[in-house]
KOLFILO-291723 format. One record per residue: residue in three letters; x, y, z of N, C-alpha, C in turn. Coordinates in steps of 0.001 Angstrom, whole numbers, padded with zeros to 6 digits, always signed. Example, Ala and Ser with C-alpha at 12.3 -4.5 7.8 and 13.67 -1.06 7.14 Angstrom:
! KOLFILO-291723
ALA+013190-005690+007800+012300-004500+007800+013200-003300+007800
SER+012850-002250+007080+013670-001060+007140+012900+000030+007870
This chain:
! KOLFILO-291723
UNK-067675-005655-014374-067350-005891-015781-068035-007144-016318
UNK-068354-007903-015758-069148-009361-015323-068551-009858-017169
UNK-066969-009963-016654-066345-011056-017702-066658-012517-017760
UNK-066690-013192-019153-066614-014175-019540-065522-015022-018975
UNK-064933-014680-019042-063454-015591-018578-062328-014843-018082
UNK-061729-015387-016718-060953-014654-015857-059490-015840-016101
UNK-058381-014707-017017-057172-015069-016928-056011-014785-015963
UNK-055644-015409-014718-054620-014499-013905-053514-015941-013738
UNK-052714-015765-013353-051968-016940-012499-052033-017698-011128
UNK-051761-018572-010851-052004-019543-009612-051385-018475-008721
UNK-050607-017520-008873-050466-017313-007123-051309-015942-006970
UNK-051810-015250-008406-053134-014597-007978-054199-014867-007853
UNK-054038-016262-008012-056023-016836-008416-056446-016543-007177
UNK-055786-016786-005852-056010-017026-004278-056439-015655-004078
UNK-056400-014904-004691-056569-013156-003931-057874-012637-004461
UNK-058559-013488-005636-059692-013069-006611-060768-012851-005550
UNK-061513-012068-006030-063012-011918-005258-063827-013155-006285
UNK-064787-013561-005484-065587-014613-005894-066271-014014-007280
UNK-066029-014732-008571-066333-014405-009860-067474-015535-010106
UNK-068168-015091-011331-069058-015995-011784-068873-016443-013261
UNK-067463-016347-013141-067003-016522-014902-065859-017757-014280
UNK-065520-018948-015251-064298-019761-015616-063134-018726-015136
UNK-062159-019454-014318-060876-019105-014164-060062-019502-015249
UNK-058831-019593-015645-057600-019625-016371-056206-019393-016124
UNK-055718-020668-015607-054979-020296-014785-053390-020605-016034
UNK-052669-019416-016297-052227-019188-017171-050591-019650-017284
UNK-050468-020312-015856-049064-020689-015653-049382-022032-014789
UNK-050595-022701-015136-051123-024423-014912-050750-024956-016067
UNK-051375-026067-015721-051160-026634-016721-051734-026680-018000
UNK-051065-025413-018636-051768-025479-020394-052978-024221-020055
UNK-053532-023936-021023-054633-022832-020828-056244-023727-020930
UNK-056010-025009-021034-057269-025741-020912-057644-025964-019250
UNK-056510-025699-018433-056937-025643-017350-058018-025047-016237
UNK-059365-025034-016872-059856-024521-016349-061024-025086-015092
UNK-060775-024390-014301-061985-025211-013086-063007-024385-013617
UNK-064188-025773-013463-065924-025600-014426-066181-024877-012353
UNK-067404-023803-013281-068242-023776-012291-069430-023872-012841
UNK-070748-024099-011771-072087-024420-012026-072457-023304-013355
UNK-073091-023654-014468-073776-022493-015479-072934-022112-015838
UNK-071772-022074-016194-070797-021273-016386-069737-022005-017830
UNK-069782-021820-019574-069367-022478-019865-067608-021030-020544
UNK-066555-021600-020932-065906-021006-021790-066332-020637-022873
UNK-066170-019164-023372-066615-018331-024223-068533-018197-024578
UNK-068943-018663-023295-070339-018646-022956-070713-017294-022866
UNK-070201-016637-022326-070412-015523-022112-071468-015382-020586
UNK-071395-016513-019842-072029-016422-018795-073411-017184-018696
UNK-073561-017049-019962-075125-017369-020347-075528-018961-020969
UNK-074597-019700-021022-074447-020841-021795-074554-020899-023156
UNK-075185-019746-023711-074937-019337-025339-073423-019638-026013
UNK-072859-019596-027143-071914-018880-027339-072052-017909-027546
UNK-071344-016977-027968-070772-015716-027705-070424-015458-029357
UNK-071115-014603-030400-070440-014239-031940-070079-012821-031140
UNK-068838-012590-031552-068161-011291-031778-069230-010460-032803
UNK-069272-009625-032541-070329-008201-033385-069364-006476-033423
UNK-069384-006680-034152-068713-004879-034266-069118-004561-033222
UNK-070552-004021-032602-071110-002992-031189-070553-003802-030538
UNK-070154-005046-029855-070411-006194-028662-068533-005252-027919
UNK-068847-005594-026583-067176-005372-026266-066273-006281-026393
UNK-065160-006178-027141-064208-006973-026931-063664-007459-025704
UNK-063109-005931-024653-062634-006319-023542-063109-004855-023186
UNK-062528-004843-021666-062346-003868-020715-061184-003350-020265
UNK-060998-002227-020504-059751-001707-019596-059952-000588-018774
UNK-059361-001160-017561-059744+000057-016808-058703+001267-016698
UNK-058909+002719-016421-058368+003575-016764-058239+004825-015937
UNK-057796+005762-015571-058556+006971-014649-057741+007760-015288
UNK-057461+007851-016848-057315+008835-017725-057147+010162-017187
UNK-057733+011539-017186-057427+013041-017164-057834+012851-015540
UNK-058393+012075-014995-059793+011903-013588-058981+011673-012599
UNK-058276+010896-012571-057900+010049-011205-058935+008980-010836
UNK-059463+009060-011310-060822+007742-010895-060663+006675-011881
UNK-060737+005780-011322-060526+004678-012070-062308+004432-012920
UNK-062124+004344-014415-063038+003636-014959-062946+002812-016065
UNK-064143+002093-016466-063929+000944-017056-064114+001770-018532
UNK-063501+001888-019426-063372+002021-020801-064038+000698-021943
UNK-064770+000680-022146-064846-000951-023341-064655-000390-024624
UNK-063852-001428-025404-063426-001501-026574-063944-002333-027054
UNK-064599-002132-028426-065956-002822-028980-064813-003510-030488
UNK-065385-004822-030548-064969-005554-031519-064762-004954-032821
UNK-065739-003917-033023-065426-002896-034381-064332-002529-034018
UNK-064533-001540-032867-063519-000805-032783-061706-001149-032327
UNK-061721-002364-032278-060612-003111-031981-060096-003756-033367
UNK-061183-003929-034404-060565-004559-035889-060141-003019-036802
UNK-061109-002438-036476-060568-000399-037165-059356-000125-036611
UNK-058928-000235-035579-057399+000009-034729-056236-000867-035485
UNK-056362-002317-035378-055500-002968-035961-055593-002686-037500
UNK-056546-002632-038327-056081-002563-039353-055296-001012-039944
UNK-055802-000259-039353-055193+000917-039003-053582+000901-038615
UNK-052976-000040-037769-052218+000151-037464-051523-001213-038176
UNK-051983-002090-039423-050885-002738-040217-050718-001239-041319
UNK-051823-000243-041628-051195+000089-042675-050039+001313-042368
UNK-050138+001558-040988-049295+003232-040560-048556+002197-039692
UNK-047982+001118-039315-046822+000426-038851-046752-000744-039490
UNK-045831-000880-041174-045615-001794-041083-044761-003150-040475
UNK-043779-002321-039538-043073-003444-038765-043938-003965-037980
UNK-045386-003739-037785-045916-005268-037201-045637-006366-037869
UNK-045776-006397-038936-045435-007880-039604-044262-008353-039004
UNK-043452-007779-038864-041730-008045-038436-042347-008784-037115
UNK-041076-008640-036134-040921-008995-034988-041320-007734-033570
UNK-042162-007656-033270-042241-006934-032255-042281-007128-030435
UNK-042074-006491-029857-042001-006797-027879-043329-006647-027329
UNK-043516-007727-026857-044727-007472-026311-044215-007524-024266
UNK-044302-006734-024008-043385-006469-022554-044809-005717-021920
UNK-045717-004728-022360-046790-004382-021571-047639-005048-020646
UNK-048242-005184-019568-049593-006278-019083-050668-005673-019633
UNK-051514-006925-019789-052899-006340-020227-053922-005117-019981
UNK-053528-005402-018457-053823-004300-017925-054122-002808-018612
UNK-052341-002560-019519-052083-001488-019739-052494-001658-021841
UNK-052765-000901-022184-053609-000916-023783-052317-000868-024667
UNK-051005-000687-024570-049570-000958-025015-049324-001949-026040
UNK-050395-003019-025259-050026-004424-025318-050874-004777-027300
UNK-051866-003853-027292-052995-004127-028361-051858-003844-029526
UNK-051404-002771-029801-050669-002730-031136-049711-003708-031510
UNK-048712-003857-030299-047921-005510-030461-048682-006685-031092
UNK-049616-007032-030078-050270-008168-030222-050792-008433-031400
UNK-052124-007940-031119-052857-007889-032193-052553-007782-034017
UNK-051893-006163-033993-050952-005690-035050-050209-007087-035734
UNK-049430-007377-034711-048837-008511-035434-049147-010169-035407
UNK-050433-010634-034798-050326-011358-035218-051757-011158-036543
UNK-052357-009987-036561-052873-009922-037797-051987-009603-039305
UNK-051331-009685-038766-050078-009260-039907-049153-010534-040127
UNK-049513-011187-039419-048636-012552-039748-047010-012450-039084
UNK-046920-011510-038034-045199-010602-037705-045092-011843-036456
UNK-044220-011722-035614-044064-012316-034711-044047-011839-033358
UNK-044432-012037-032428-044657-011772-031118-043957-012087-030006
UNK-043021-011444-029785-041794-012012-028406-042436-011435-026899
UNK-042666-012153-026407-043372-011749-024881-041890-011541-024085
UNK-041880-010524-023493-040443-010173-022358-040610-008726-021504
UNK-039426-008993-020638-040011-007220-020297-038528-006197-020477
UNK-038955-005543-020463-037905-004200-020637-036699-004144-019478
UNK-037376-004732-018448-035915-004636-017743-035526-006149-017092
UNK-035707-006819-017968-034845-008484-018515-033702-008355-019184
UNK-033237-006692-019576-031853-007251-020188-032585-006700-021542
UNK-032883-005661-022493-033585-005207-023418-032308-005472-024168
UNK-031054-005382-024110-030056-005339-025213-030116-006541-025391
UNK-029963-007315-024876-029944-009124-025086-030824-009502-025733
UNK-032101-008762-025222-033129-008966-025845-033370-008778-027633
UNK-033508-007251-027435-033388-006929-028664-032498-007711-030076
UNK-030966-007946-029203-029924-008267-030100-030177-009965-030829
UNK-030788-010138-029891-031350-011718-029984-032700-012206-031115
UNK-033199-011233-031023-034484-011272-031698-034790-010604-033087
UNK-033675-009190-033453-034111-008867-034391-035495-007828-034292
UNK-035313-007034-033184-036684-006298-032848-036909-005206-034067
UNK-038387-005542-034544-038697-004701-035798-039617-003070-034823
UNK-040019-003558-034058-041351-002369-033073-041462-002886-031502
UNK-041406-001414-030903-040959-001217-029614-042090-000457-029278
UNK-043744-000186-028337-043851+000553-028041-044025+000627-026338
UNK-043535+001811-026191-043380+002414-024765-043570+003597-024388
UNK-043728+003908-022955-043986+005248-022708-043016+005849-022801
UNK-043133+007117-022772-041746+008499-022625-040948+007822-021785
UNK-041484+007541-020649-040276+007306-019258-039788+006262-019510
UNK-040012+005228-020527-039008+003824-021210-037693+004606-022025
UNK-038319+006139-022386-037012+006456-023734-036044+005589-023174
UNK-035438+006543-021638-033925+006532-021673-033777+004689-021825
UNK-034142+003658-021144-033669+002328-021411-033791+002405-022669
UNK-034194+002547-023450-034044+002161-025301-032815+002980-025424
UNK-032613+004242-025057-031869+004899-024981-029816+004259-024929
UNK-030690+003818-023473-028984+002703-023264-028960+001625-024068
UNK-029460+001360-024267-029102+000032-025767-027895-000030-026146
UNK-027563+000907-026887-026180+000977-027742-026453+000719-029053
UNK-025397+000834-029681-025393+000757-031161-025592-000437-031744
UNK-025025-001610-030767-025076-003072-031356-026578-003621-031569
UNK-027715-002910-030849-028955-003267-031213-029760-002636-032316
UNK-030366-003772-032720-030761-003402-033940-031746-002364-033861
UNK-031726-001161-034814-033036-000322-034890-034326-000928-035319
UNK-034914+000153-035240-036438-000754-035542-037521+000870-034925
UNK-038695+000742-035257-039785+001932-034520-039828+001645-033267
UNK-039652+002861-032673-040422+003341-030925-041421+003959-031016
UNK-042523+003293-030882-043469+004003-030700-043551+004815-029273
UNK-043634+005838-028636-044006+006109-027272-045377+006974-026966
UNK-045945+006719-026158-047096+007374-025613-047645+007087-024390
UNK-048938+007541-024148-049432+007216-023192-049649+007948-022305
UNK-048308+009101-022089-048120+009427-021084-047142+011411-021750
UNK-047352+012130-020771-046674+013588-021371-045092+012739-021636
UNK-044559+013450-022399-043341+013360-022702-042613+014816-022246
UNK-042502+015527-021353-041761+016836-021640-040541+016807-021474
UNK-039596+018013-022182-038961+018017-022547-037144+017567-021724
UNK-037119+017146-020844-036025+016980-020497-036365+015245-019833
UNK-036888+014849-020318-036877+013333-020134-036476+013045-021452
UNK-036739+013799-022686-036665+013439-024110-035056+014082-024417
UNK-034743+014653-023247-032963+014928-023676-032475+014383-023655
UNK-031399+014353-025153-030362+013379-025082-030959+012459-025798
UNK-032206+011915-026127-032987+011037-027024-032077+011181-028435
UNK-031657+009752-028680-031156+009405-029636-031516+009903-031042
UNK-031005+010436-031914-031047+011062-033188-031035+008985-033890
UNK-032056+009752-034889-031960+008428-036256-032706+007028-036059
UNK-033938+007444-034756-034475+006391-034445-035950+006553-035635
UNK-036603+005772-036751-037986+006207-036820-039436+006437-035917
């Protein structure tokens, strides 16, 4: 993928294969923490240039093994990452609101939260789904939730005392008896 900059935490940094990009160690101290290597500057792009974002250029990488089983690298191009979000302030406006950001990067979940809202000016609660989602929720005022089918049932157990708000779900088949019993009156 020969990334610019490698974000993981101190007790994964130890497991990395030898990179030629800046580490970021995301639970050091602060995100300026970065150990320099030789040629190698932040948002250099490898090259000691900076780096302008371009519609064609990739934003990021995610890897994927979609319909395959094989894992491959997918890139999402800076166009195509500003067409998505704006896309998705005008067909979700509870990004602006408060939304969960509980996905890892890893997984592409994470882009409509994020992004969505902080281009929308909404707010961004980082947590995960099984921290206690009612506490969660009840605490925060959750405006947008998205998750896969197999999250329904935990949204599911919530209860009434949490506030509604959109579920988005995808990702993944939904058939029909995981979706039983799915709560009536959710948007």
């Amino acid at each position: 993928a020969r990334p610019a900059v490698v974000v993981t935490s101190r007790a994964l940094a130890a497991g990395l294969p030898p990179v030629a990009a800046p580490v970021v160690l995301a639970d050091g101290d602060g995100l300026g923490a970065v150990p320099q290597r030789a040629g190698v500057a932040v948002g250099s792009g490898g090259n000691g240039r900076a780096v302008t974002p371009r519609p064609g250029r990739a934003a990021y990488v995610i890897y994927t093994s979609g319909s395959t089983g094989t894992p491959k690298g997918a890139v999402i191009t800076h166009g195509g990452l500003a067409n998505y979000v704006a896309w998705c302030r005008r067909a979700y406006p509870e990004v602006a609101q408060t939304g969960l950001l509980h996905a890892p990067v890893s997984f592409d979940a994470w882009v409509t939260v994020l992004f969505g809202g902080l281009a929308s000016g909404g707010r961004v609660v980082a947590g995960g789904l099984d921290d206690g989602l009612a506490g969660l929720l009840g605490g925060v005022g959750l405006a947008l939730l998205k998750i896969t089918p197999s999250h329904l049932p935990v949204r599911a157990g919530v209860g009434e005392d949490a506030p509604s708000g959109r579920v988005m779900a995808g990702g993944e088949a939904g058939p029909g008896p995981r979706l039983a019993g799915w709560p009536r009156g959710y948007p």
